[in-house]
C-alpha positions in Angstrom: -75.4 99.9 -2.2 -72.7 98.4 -4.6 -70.5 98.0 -1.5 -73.2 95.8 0.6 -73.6 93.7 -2.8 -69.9 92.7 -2.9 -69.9 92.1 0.6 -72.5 90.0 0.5 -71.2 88.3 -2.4 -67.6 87.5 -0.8 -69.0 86.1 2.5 -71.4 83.7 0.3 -68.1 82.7 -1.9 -66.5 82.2 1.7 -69.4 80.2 3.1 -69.7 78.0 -0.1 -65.5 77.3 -0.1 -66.2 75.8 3.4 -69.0 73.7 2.8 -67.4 72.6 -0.6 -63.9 72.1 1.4 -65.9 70.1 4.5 -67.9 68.0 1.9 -64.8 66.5 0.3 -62.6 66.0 3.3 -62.2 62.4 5.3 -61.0 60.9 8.0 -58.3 58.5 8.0 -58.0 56.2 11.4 -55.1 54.1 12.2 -54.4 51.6 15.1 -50.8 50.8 16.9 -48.4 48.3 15.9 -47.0 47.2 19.0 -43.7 48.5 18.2 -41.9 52.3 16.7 -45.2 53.7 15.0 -43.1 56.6 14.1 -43.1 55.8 10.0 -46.9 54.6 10.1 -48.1 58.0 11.8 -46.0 60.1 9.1 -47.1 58.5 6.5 -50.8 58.6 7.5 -50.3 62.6 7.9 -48.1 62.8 4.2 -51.1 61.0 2.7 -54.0 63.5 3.8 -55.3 66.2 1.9 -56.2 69.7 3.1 -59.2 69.9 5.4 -58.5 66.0 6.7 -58.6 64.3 9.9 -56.6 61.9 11.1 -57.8 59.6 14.0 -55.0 57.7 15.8 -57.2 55.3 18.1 -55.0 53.5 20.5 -51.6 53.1 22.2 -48.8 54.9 20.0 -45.1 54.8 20.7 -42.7 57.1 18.6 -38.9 57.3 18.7 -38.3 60.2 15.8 -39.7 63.6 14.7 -43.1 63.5 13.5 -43.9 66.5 10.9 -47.2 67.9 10.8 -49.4 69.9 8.2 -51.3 72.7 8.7 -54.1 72.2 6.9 -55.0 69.1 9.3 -57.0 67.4 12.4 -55.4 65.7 14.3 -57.5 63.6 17.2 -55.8 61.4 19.6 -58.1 58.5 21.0 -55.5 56.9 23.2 -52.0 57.8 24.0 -48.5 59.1 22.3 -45.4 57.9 24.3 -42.0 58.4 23.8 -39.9 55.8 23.3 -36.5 55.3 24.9 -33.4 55.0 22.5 
């Protein structure tokens, strides 16, 4: 019986965590410049927070390494291209 309680107590803990973690996250969108959008896509990602989206919506050209986070959601409305040195 004890065991069934604490179960049940850990997965409502766990279920409240996400909600509370969902409620309080956003979504950051940002658009291309035209030009290297390297340095505006990292620091879009180095300003979220844990349980954050980030919407590029359009055209994006990068030259350099872009550094994720885990904790992150990344959705691509357009394109990522490579850009040539």
């Amino acid at each position: 019986m004890r065991k069934t309680y604490m179960k049940h107590f850990f997965i409502s803990i766990i279920l409240l965590m996400l909600t509370v973690f969902q409620a309080f996250s956003a979504t950051i969108t940002i658009t291309p410049t035209g030009a290297d959008d390297t340095n505006l896509i990292q620091t879009a990602i180095n300003g979220l927070n844990p349980g954050d989206k980030l919407l590029l919506n359009g055209d994006f050209v990068f030259n350099k390494t872009i550094y994720l986070k885990s904790d992150m959601i990344w959705e691509l409305r357009g394109t990522l291209t490579l850009a040539k040195n």
